[in-house]
PyMOL Python script that loads the backbone (N, CA, C, O; Angstrom):
from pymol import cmd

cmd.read_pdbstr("""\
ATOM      1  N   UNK A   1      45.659-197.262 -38.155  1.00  0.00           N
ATOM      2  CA  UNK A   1      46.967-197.823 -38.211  1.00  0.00           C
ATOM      3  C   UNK A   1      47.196-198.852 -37.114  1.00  0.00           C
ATOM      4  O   UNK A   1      46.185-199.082 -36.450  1.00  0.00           O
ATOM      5  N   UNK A   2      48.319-199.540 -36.762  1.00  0.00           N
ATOM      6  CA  UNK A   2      48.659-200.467 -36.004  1.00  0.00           C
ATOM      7  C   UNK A   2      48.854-199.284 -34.590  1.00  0.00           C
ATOM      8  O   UNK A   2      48.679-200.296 -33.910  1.00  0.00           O
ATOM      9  N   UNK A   3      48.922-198.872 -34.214  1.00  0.00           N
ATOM     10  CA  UNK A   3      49.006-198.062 -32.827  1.00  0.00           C
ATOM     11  C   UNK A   3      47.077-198.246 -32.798  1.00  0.00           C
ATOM     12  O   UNK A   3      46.776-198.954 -31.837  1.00  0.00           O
ATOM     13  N   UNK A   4      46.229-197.934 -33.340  1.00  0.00           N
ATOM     14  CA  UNK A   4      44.747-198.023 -33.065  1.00  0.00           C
ATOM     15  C   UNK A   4      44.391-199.560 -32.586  1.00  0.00           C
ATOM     16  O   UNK A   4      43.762-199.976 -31.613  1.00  0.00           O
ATOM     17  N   UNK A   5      45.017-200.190 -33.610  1.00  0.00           N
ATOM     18  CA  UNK A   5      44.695-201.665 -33.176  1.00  0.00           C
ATOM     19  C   UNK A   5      44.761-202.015 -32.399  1.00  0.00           C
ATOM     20  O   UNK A   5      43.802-202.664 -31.980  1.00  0.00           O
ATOM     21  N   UNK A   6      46.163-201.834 -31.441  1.00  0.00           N
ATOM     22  CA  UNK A   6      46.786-202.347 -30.456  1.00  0.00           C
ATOM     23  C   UNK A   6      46.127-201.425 -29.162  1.00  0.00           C
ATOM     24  O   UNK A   6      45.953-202.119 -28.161  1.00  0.00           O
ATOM     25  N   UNK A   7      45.715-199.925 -29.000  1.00  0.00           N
ATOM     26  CA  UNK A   7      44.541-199.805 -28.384  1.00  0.00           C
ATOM     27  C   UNK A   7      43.570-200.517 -28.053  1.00  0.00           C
ATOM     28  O   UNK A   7      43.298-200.846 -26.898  1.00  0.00           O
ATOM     29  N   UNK A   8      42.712-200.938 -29.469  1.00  0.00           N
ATOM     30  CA  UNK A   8      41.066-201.535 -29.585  1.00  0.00           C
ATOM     31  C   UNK A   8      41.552-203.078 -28.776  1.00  0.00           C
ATOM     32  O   UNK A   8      40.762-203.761 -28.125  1.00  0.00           O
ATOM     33  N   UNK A   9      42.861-203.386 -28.968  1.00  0.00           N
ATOM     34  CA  UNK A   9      43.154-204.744 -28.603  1.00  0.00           C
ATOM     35  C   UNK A   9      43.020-205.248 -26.983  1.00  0.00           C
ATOM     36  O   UNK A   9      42.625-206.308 -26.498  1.00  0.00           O
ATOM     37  N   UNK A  10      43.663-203.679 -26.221  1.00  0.00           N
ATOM     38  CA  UNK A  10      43.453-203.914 -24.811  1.00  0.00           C
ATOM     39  C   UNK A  10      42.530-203.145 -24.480  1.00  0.00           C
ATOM     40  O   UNK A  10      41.637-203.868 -24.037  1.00  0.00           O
ATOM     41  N   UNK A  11      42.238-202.145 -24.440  1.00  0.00           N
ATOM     42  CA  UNK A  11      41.047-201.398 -24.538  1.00  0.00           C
ATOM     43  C   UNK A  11      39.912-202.304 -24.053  1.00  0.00           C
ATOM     44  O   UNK A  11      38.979-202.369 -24.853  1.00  0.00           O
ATOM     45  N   UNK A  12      39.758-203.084 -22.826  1.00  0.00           N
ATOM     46  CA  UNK A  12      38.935-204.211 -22.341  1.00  0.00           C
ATOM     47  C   UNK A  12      37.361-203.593 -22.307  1.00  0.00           C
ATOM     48  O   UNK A  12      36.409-204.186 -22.814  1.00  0.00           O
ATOM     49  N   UNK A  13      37.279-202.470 -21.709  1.00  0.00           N
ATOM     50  CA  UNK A  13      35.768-202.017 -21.276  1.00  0.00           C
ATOM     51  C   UNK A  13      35.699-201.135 -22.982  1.00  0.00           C
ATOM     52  O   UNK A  13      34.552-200.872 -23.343  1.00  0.00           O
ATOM     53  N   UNK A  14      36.443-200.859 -23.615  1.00  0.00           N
ATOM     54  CA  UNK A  14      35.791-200.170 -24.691  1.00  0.00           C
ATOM     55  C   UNK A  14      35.377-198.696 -24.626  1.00  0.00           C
ATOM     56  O   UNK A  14      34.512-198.234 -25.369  1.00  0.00           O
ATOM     57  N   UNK A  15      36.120-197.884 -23.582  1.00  0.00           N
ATOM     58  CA  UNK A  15      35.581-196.517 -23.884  1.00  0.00           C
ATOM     59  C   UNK A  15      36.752-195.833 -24.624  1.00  0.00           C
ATOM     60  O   UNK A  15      36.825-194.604 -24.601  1.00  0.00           O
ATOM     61  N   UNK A  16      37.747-196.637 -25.334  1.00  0.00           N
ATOM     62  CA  UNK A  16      38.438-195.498 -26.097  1.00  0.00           C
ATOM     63  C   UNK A  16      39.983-195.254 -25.312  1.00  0.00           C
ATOM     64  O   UNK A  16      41.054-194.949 -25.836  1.00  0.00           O
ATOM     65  N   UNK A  17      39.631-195.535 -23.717  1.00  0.00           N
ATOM     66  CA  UNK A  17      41.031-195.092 -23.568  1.00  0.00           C
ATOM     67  C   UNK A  17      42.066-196.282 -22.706  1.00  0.00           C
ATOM     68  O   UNK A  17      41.510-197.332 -22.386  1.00  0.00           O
ATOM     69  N   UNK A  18      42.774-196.196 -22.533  1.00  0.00           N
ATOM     70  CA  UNK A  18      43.873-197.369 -21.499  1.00  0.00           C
ATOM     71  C   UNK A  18      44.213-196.901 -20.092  1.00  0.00           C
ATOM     72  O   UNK A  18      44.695-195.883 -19.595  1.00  0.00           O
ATOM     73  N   UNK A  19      43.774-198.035 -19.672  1.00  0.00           N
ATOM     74  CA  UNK A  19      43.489-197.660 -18.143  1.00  0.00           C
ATOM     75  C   UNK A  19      45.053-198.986 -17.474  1.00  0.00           C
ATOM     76  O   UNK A  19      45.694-199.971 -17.839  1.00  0.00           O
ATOM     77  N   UNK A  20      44.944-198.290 -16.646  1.00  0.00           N
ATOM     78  CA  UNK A  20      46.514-198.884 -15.572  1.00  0.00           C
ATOM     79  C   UNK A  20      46.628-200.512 -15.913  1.00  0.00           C
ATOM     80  O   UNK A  20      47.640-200.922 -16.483  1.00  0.00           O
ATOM     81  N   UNK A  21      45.774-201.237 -15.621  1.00  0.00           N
ATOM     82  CA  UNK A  21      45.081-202.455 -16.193  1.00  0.00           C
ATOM     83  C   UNK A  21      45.901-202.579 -17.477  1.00  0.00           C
ATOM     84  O   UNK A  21      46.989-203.015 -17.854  1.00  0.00           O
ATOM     85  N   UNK A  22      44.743-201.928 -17.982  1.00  0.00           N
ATOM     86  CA  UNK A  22      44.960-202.721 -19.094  1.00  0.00           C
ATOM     87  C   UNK A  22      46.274-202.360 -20.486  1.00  0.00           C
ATOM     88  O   UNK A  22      46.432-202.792 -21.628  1.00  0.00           O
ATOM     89  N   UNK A  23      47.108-201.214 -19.492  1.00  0.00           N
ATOM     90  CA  UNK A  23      48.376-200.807 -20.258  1.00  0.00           C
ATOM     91  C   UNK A  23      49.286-201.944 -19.686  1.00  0.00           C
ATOM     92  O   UNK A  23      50.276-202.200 -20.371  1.00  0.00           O
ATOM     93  N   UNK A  24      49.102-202.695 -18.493  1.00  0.00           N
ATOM     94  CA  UNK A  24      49.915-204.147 -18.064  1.00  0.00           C
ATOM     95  C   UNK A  24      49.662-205.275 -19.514  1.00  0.00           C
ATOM     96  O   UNK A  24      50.404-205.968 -20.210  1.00  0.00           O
ATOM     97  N   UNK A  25      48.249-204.990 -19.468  1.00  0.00           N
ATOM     98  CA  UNK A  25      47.360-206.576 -20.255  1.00  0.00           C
ATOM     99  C   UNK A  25      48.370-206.291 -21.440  1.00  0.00           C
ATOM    100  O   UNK A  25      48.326-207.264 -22.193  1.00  0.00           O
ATOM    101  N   UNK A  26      49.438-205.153 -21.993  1.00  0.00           N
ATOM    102  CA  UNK A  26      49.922-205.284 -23.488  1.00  0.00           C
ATOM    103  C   UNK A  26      50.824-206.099 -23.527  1.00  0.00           C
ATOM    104  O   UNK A  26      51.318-206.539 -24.566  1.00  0.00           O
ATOM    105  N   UNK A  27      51.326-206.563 -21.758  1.00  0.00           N
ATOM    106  CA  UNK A  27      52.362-207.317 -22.231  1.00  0.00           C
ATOM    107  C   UNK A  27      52.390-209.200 -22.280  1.00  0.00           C
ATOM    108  O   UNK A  27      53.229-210.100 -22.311  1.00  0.00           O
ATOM    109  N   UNK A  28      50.744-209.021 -22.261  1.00  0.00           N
ATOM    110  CA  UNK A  28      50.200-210.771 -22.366  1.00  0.00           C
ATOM    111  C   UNK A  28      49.754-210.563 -24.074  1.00  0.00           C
ATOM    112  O   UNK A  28      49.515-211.517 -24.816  1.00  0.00           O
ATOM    113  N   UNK A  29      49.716-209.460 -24.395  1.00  0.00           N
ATOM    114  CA  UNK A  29      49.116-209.532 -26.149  1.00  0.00           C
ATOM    115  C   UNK A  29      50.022-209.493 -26.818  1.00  0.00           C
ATOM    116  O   UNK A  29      50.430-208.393 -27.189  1.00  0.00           O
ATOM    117  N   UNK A  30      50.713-210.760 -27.244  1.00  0.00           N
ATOM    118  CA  UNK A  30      52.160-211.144 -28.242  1.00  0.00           C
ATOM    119  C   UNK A  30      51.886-210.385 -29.420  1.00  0.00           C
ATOM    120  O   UNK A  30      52.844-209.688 -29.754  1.00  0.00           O
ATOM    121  N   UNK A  31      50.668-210.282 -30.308  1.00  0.00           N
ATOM    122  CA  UNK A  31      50.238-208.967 -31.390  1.00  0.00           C
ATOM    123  C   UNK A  31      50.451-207.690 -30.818  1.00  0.00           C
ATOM    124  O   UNK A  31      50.966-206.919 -31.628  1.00  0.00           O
ATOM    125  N   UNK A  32      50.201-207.128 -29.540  1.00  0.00           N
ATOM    126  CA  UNK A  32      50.284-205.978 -29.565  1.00  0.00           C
ATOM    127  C   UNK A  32      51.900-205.620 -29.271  1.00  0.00           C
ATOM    128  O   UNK A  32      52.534-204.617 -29.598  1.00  0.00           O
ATOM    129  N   UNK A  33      52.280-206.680 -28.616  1.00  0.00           N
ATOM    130  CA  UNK A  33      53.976-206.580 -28.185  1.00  0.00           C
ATOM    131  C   UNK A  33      54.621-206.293 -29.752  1.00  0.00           C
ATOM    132  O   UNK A  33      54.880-205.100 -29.916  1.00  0.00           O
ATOM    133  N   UNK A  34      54.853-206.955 -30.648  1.00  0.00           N
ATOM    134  CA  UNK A  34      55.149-207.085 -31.905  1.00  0.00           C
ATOM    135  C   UNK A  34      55.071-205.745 -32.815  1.00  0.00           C
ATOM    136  O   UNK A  34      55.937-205.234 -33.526  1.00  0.00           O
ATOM    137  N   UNK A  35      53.276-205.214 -32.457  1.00  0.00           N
ATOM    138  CA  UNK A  35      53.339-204.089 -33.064  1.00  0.00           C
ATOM    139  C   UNK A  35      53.883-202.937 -32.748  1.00  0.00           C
ATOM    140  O   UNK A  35      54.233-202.066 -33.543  1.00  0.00           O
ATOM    141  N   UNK A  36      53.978-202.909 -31.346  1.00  0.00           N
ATOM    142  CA  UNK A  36      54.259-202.018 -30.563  1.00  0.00           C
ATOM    143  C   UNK A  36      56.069-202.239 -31.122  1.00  0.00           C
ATOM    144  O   UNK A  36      56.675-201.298 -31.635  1.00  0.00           O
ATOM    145  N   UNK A  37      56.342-202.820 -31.031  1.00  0.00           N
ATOM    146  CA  UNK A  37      58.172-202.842 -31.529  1.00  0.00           C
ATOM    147  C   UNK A  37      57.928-202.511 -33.203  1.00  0.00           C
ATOM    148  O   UNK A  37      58.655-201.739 -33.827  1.00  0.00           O
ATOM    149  N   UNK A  38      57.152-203.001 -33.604  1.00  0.00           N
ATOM    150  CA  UNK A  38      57.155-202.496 -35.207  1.00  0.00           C
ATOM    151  C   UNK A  38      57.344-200.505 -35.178  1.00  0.00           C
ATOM    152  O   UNK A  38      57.979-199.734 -35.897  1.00  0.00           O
ATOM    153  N   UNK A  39      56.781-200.377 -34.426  1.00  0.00           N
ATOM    154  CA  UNK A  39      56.358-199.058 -34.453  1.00  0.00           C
ATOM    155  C   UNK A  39      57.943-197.888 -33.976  1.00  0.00           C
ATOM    156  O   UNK A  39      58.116-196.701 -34.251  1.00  0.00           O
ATOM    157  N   UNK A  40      58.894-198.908 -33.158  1.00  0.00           N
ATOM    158  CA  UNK A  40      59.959-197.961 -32.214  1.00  0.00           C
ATOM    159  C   UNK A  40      59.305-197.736 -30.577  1.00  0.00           C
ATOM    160  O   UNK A  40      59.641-196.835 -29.808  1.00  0.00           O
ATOM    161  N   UNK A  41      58.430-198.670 -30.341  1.00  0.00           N
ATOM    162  CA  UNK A  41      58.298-198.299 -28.898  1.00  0.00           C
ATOM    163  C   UNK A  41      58.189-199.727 -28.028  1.00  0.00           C
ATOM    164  O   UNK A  41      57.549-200.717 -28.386  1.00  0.00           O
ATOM    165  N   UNK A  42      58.787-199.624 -27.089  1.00  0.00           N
ATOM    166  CA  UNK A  42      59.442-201.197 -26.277  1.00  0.00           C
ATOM    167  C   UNK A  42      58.229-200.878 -24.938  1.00  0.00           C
ATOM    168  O   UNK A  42      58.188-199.932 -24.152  1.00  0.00           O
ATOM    169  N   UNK A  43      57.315-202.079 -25.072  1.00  0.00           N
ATOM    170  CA  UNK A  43      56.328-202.460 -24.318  1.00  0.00           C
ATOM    171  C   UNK A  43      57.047-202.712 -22.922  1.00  0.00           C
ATOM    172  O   UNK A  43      56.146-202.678 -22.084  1.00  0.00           O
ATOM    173  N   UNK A  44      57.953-202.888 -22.457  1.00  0.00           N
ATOM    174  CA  UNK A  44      58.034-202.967 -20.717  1.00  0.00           C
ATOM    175  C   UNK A  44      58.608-201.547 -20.280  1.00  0.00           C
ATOM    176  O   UNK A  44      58.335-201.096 -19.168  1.00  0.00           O
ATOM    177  N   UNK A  45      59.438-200.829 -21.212  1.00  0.00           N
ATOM    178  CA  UNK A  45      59.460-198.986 -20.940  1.00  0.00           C
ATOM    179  C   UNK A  45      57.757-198.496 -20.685  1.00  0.00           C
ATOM    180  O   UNK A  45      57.436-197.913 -19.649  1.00  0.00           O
ATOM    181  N   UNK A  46      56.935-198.762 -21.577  1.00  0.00           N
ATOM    182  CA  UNK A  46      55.566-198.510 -21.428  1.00  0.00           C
ATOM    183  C   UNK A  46      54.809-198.347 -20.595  1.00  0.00           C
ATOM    184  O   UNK A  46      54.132-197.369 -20.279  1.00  0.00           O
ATOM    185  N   UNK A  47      54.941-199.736 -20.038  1.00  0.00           N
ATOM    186  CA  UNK A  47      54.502-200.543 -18.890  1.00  0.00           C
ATOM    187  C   UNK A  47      54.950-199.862 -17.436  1.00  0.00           C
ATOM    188  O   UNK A  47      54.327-199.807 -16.376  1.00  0.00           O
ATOM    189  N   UNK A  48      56.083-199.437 -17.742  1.00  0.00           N
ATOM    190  CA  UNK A  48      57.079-199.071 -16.617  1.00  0.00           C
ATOM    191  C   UNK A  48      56.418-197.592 -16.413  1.00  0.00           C
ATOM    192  O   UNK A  48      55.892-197.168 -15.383  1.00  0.00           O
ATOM    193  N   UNK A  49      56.586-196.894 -17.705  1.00  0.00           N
ATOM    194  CA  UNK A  49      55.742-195.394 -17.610  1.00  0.00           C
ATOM    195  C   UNK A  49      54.483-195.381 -16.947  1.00  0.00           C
ATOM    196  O   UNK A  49      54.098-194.590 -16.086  1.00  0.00           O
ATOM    197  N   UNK A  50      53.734-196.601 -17.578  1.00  0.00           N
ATOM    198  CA  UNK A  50      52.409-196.155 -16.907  1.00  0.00           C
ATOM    199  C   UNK A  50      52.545-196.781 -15.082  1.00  0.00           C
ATOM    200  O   UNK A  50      51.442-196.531 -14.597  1.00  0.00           O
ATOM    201  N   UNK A  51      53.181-197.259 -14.305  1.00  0.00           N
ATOM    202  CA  UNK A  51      53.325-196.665 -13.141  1.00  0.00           C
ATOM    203  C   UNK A  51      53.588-195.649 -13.017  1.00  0.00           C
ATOM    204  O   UNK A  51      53.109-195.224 -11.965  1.00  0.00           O
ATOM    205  N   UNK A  52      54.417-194.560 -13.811  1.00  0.00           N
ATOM    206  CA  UNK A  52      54.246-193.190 -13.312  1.00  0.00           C
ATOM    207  C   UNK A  52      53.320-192.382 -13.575  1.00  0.00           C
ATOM    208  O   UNK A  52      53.273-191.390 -12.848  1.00  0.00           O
ATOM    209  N   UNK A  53      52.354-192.500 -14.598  1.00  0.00           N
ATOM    210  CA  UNK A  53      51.190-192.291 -14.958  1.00  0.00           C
ATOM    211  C   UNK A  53      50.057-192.160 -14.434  1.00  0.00           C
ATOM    212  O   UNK A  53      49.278-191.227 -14.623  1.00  0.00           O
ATOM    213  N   UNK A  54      49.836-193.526 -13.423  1.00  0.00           N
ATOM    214  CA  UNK A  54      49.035-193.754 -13.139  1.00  0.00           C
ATOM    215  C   UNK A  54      49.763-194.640 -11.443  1.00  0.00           C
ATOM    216  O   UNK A  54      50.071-195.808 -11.206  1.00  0.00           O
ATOM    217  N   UNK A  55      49.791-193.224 -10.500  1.00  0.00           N
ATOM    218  CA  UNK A  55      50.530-193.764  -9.523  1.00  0.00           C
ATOM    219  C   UNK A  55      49.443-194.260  -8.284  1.00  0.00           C
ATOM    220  O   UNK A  55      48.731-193.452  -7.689  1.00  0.00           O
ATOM    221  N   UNK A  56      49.447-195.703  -8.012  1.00  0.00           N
ATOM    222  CA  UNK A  56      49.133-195.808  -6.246  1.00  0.00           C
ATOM    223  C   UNK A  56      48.838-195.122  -5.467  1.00  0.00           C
ATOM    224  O   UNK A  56      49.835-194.461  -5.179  1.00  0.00           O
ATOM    225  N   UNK A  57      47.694-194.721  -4.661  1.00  0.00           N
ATOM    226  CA  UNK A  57      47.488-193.767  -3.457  1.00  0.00           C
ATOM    227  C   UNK A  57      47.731-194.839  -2.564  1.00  0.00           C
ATOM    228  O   UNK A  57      47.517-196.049  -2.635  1.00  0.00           O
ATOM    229  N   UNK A  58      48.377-193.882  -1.452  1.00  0.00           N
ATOM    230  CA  UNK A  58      48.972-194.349  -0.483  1.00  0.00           C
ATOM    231  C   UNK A  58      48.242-193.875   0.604  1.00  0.00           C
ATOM    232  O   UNK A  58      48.432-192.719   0.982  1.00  0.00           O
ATOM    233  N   UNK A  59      47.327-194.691   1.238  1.00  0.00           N
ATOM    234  CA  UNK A  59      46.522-194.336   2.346  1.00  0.00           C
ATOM    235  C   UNK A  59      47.396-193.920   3.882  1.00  0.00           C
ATOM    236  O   UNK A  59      46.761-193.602   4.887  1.00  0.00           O
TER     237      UNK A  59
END
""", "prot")
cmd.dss("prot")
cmd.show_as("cartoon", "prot")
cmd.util.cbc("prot")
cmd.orient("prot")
């Protein structure tokens, strides 16, 4: 379905999953932005989550 696509789309190294990176890179992919709203889910909430997701160590 369009949620896989938009994975395979940023999904840069190809192992399947979305890394901090490349859950940012969705909001340079105007296809994945699009699908991602097709679907009910708003790409800068996303974006925003995965800072909490995937938080900064703080040395």
């Amino acid at each position: 379905g369009q949620l896989e696509k938009i994975v395979a789309s940023v999904d840069l190294d190809g192992n399947g999953l979305i890394s901090h990176k490349e859950m940012k890179a969705i909001l340079q992919d105007k296809d994945a932005v699009r699908a991602l709203h097709s679907v009910g889910v708003d790409p800068v909430s996303l974006v925003d989550l995965a800072d909490v997701l995937f938080p900064t160590k703080v040395a």
